[in-house]
Every structure is written in structure tokens, then in C-alpha cells.
C-alpha positions in Angstrom: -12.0 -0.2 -12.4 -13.6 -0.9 -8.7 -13.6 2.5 -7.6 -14.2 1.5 -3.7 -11.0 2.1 -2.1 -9.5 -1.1 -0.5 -8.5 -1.4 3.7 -5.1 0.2 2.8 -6.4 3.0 0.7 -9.1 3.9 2.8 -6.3 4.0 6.0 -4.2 6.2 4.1 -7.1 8.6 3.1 -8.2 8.9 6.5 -4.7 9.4 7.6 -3.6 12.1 5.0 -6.8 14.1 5.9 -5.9 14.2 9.6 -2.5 15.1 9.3 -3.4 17.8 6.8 -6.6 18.9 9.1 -4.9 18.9 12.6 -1.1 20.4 11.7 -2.1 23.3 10.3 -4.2 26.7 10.7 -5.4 30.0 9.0 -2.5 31.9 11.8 0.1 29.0 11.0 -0.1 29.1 7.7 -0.4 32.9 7.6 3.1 32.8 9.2 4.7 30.5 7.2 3.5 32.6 4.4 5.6 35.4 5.4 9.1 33.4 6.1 11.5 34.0 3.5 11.3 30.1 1.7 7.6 29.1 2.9 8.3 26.0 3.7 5.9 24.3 6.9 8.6 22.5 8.1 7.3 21.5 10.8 5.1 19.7 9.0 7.1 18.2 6.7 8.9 16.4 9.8 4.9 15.0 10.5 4.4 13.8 7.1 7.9 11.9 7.4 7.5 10.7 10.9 3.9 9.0 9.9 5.1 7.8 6.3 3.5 9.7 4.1 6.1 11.5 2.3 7.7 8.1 2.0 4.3 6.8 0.1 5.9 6.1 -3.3 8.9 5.0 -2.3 9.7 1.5 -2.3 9.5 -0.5 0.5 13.1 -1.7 0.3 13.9 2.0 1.1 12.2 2.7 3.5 9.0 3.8 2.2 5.3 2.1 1.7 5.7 1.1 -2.3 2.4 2.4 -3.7 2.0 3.9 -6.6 0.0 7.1 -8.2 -3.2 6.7 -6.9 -2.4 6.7 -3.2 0.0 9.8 -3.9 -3.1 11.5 -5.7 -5.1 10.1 -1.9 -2.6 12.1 0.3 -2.8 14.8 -1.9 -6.2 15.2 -1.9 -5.8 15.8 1.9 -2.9 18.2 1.1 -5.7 20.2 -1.2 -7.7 20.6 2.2 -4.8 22.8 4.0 -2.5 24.0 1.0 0.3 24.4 3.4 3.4 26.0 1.8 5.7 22.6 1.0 6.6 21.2 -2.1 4.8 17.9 -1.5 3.4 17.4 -5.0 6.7 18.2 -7.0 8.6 15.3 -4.4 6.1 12.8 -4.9 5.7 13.2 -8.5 9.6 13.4 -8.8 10.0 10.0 -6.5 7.4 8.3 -8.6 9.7 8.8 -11.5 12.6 7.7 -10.0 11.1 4.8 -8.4 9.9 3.8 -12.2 13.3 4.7 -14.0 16.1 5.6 -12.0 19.0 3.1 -11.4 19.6 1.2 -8.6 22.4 3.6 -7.4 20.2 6.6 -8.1 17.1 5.1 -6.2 19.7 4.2 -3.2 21.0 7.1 -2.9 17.8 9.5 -3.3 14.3 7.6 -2.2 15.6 7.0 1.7 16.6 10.8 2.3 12.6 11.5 0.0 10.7 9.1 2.7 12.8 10.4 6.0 12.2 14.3 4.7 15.4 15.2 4.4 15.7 14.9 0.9 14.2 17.6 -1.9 13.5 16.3 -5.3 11.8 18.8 -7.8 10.9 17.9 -11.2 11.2 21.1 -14.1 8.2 20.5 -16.2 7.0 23.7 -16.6 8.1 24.9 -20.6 7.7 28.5 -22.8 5.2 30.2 -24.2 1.8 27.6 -25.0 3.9 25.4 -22.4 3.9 22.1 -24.1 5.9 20.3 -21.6 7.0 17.6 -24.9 8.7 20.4 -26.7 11.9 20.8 -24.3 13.9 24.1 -23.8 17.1 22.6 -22.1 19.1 20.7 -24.7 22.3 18.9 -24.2 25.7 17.8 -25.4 27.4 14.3 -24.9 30.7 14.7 -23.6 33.0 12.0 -22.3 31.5 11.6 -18.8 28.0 12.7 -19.2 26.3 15.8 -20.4 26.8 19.3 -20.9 23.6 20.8 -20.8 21.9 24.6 -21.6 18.9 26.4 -21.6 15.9 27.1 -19.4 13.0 26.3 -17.6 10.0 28.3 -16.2 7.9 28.6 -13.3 10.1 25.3 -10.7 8.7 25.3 -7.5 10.7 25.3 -4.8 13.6 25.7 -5.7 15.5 27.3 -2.4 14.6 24.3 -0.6 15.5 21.5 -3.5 18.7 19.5 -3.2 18.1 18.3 -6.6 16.3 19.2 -9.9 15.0 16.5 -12.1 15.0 18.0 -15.7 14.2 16.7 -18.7 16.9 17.5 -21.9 16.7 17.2 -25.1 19.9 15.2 -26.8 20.6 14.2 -30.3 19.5 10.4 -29.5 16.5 11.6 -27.8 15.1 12.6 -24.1 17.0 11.7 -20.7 16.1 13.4 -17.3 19.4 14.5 -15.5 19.5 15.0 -11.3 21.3 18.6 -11.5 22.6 20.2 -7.8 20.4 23.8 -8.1 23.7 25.0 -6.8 26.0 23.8 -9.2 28.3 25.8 -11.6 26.3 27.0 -14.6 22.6 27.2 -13.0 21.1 30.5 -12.0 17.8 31.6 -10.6 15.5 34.1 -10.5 12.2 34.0 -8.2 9.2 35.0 -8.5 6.1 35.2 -6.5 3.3 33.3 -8.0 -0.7 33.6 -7.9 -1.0 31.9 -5.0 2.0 34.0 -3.5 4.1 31.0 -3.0 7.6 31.0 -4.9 8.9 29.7 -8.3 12.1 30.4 -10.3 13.1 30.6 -13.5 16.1 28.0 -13.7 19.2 28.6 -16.0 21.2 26.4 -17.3 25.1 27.6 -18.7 26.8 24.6 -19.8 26.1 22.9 -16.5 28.7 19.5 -16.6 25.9 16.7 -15.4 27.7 13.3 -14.9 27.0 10.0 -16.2 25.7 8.3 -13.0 23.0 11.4 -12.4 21.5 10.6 -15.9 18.4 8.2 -15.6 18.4 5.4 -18.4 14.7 5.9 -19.3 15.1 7.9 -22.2 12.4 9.3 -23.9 9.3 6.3 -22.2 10.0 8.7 -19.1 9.1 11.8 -20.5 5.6 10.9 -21.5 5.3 9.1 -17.8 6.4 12.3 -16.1 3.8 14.4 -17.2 1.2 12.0 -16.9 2.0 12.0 -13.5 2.2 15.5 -12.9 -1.0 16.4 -14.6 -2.9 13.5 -12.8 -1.0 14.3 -9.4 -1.9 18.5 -9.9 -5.4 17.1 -10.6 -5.3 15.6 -7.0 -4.6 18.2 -5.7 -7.3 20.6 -7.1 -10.0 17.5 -6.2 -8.9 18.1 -2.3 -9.1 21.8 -2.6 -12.4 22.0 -4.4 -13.9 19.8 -1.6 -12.3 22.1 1.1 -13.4 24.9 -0.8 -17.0 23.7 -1.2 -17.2 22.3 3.0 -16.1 26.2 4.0 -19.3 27.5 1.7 -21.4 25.2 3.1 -20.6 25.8 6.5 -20.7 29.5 5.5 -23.8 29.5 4.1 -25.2 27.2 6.9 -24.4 30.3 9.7 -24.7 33.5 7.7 -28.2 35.0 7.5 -30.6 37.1 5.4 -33.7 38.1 6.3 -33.7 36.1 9.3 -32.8 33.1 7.4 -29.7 30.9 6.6 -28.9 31.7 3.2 -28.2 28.1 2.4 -32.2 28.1 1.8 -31.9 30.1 -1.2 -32.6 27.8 -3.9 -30.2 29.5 -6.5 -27.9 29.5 -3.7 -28.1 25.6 -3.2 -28.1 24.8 -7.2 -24.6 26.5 -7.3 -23.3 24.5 -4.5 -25.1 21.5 -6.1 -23.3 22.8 -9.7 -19.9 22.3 -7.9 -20.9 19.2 -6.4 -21.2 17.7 -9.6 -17.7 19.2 -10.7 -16.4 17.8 -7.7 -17.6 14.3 -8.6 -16.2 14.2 -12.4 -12.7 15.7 -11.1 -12.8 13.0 -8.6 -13.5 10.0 -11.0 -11.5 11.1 -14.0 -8.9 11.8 -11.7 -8.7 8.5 -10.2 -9.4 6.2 -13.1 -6.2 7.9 -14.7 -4.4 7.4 -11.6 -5.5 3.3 -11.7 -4.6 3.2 -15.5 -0.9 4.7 -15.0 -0.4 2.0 -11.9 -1.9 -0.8 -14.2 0.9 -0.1 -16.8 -1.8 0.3 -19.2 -2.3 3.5 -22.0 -3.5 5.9 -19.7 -3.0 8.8 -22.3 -6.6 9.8 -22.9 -7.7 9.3 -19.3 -4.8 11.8 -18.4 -6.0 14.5 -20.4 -9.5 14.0 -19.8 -8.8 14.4 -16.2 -6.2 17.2 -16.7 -9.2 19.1 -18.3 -11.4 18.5 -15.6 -8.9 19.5 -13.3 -8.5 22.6 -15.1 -12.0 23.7 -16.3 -14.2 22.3 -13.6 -11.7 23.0 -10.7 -12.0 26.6 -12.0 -15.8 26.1 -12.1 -15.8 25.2 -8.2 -13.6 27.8 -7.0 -15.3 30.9 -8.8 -18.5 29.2 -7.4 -17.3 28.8 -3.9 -16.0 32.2 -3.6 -19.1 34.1 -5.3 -21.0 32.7 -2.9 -19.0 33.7 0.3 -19.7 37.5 -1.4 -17.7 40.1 0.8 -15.7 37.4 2.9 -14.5 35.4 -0.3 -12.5 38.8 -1.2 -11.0 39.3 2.1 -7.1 37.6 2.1 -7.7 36.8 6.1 -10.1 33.9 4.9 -8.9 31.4 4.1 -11.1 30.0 0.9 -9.5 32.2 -0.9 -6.0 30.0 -0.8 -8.2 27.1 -2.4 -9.3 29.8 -5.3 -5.9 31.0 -5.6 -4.3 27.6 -5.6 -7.1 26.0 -8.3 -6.7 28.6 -10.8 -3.0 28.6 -10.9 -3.3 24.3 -11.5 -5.8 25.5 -14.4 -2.8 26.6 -16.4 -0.2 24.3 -15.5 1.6 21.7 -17.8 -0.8 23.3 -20.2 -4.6 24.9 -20.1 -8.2 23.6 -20.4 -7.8 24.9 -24.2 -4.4 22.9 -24.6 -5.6 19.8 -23.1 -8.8 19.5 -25.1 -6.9 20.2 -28.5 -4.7 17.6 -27.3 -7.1 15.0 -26.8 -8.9 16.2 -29.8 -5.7 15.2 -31.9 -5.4 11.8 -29.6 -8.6 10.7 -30.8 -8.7 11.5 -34.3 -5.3 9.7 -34.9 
């Protein structure tokens, strides 16, 4: 892997990290905090009108046609801001789609993705140890398509999806089905999470799902799909680690003790130094598992290596970070704290450090 960024990559970067930088604020995101879906419109409309929501999406629909690395790029700049939007599930849900949708599913989802005014989440999230291979929602073949039942944790964004992406179990194995969150059968019931944005609990009553909103990947696409997640998730911890470690740094270059900056503490620099290091296996795990999954080669190992990473070491960073703001890392009105928040609820998503590591543990003695 050459892990120098080529002209494109490097544009998009730059680009993602001034949208991200310049479109939002501690008061503007305060306020979206408190609307009712928390949802940054606004910006939303920016990341459409400048291409970046369209960055998966094929070209012949109106998007740019990369692939999982340059999502992970423009979510690293989304980890800088953390703006309430549900950027990561649309991006990880248009990759799929993109990889094994059908032509009339692609046409008639990926435009409305790249132009913003279409919502795709993907329900990944399972029960208990959640093992996002062993499925809750299971389903029936009927003449027409599916009948499907059961349930699924902890889907972001689900007020402002106009379609779920869920993955059912079946007799003949796994298909993802495109289910309208407001069709007869499905049922929610939000919650606020750690990082006080909202996720329901999705039921599914013998929801009718037709024949053309089934994609034809069977079970290939499950595997892919949380691949992606995890290394897309991981993204976004590596952009809120390194906004989480600038903020210390600039604290610690201003705030004084004993008449001098207590950045010239020396346990105070090895910490920083500590997450530093963190910062710089996230990153590289997390990209070399993003090149694998675009090279169409195993990327398996690499996924849970940098899931763990992710996981552990983004938890590493953030306790770090906000240990060493002391008094202002506890107060709400700062805004480090979103990274923290944000980092620690990734840690235990589409799994655990634990999970991941016993995963990979198995992987490799097979």
C-alpha cells in the first residue's frame, strides 16, 4: 500500500476539513442539539452542493465514484465537528448499494443520496454481545417478495430516513431489503444515546417488502456491510481523536500554572505524545483496511484490527484528552467533550474492543 494520498485524495481531504471547519460552531451546533430531530440541515445542503455527500456514488448518478477510503477521508473531517447528521450511516448505506444493488435500485436511490434529498440508513446494530452476523429480523418468501419480523437496536436516524437498509435472515440465506420506516408493520421507539443524539429501536410485524426492494447480493453483502461500517465508524473516531487532541494542545498551550504554560509539564506532554501515537495506529490500520476493501481483496483481518484500534485506542485518546483539560473537559459548554462522547459510544459499536479481538483471535487460528 502507498499510503501518500494521490492529487484527488488530498483535494478531497482538504475539502471535507473546510466544509466541516467553517459550517459549523460550539453555538450552532448547541442549537441544533436542541431541535427535535438534530439534524444540521443546513449543512447537509453544503455537503450536497460541493459533492461530498455524493462521494460514493457513481458517477453515472451524479456522484464522484470513489470508493471507502475517500468516504473514511470526508469522514475524518466530519470527526473534527461531529455535527448532528447521519452522514456515516448514508455513506456506508450508498457504498452498499453502489456494490450490490440493482440497476433499478441504484437509479432510483444514489441521485436523491448525492443531491441530499435522499436518507438511506443501514440497521446493523444486533442484541445482546451484538454480533452484527447473528441477525434478529428473519423473513418469509411469499409470492411477491418477503414478509419480514423482528427487531433491531440502536438505528440512527431514523426520523429523518426515507429508507432502512436491513439485513434478514431467510431460509436460503441473508438478503438486505429497502423497507419505508413508515410502512405498515414497523414501529419505533427512540432513545437518546451517549452522545445525546437519537436512535430507535426498529420493529418489524410482518412488514410486506416487495421483490424489486430486495438487493440480489445475498449473504457476500452481509460480510461487506460491516466491513464497511466498522472501517467507516473507525474514520470517524480517527477525525475526532485528532480534533480532540488539537483542542488539548491549544489548551494546554494558553492555560497556566505557576506562571507557566502547562504544556511544559513533561507528564503533561508524554500523555499528549501517548495519544499521538494512538492517533497514528488508528490512522494507518484504518486506512490500509479501507485500500484492502476497494482493492476487492480479503480485508477481514485488516477490518478487525482497525475496528479494535478504533475502539481501544480511540478510547485511549479521548480519556487522555479530557483528563488533561481537568475542570473544563467536565463542563458540557466545551466542546471536547462531544469528541469524548462520540469516541466512546463508536468503542461499542458493531461490537467491543473485547469482541473484536476474540474475533480476530478465531480468524487467525482457523
Amino acid at each position: 500500500m502507498d499510503f501518500n494520498l494521490s492529487e484527488e485524495q488530498a483535494a478531497l481531504r482538504d475539502l471535507a476539513h473546510q466544509v466541516f471547519t467553517t459550517s459549523t460552531s460550539v453555538e450552532s451546533m448547541e442549537l441544533i442539539a436542541a431541535s427535535h430531530d438534530r439534524f444540521d440541515r443546513a449543512l447537509w445542503a453544503t455537503l450536497a452542493e460541493t459533492g461530498l455527500l455524493g462521494v460514493v456514488v457513481p458517477e453515472s448518478y451524479g456522484g464522484l465514484g470513489f470508493g471507502v477510503f475517500e468516504a473514511g477521508l470526508v469522514l475524518e473531517g466530519y470527526g473534527h465537528s461531529l455535527s448532528p447528521m447521519p452522514l456515516e450511516e448514508t455513506l456506508a448505506s450508498a457504498l452498499v448499494l453502489a456494490r450490490f444493488g440493482t440497476e433499478e435500485q441504484q437509479a432510483r436511490l444514489l441521485p436523491g443520496i448525492a443531491a441530499g434529498e435522499v436518507v438511506v440508513v443501514m440497521a446493523m446494530e444486533e442484541w445482546g454481545i451484538n454480533d452484527p452476523t447473528q441477525l434478529s429480523v428473519t423473513g418469509a418468501p411469499v409470492d411477491d417478495g418477503l414478509r419480514i419480523s423482528g427487531s433491531k437496536p440502536a438505528v440512527g436516524a431514523v426520523a429523518d430516513a426515507t429508507t432502512l437498509l436491513v439485513p434478514v435472515q431467510t431460509a436460503d440465506g441473508v438478503l438486505f431489503a429497502l423497507v419505508d420506516p413508515n410502512a405498515a408493520g414497523v414501529s419505533l421507539r427512540t432513545n437518546e444515546t451517549t452522545n445525546h443524539q437519537l436512535q430507535s429501536d426498529v420493529s418489524f410485524d410482518d412488514v410486506h417488502v416487495s421483490s424489486i426492494d430486495l438487493l440480489p447480493g445475498g449473504t457476500t453483502a452481509l460480510p461487506a456491510a460491516i466491513h464497511i461500517s466498522r472501517v467507516l465508524s473507525g474514520a470517524v473516531v480517527l477525525g475526532a481523536c485528532d480534533q480532540a487532541v488539537e483542542l488539548t494542545v491549544e489548551h494546554a498551550n494558553n492555560r497556566e500554572q505557576f506562571g507557566k504554560p502547562i504544556a511544559t509539564n513533561q507528564a503533561y506532554s508524554q500523555r499528549l505524545a501517548d495519544a499521538s501515537i494512538a492517533i497514528d495506529c488508528i490512522r494507518l490500520t484504518t486506512h490500509q483496511a479501507a485500500w484492502k476493501l476497494d482493492e476487492g481483496a480479503d480485508a477481514e483481518e485488516e477490518v478487525l484490527v482497525a475496528a479494535w484500534w478504533a475502539a481501544d485506542g480511540g478510547s485511549q485518546v479521548v480519556h487522555s484528552t479530557q483528563h488533561l483539560h481537568g475542570s473544563a473537559g467536565a463542563d458540557v459548554s466545551y466542546p471536547v467533550h462531544r469528541q469524548y462522547l462520540a469516541v466512546k459510544q463508536r468503542a461499542n459499536t458493531l461490537g467491543s474492543a473485547s469482541s473484536h479481538l476474540a474475533e480476530l483471535g478465531k480468524l487467525i487460528a482457523s
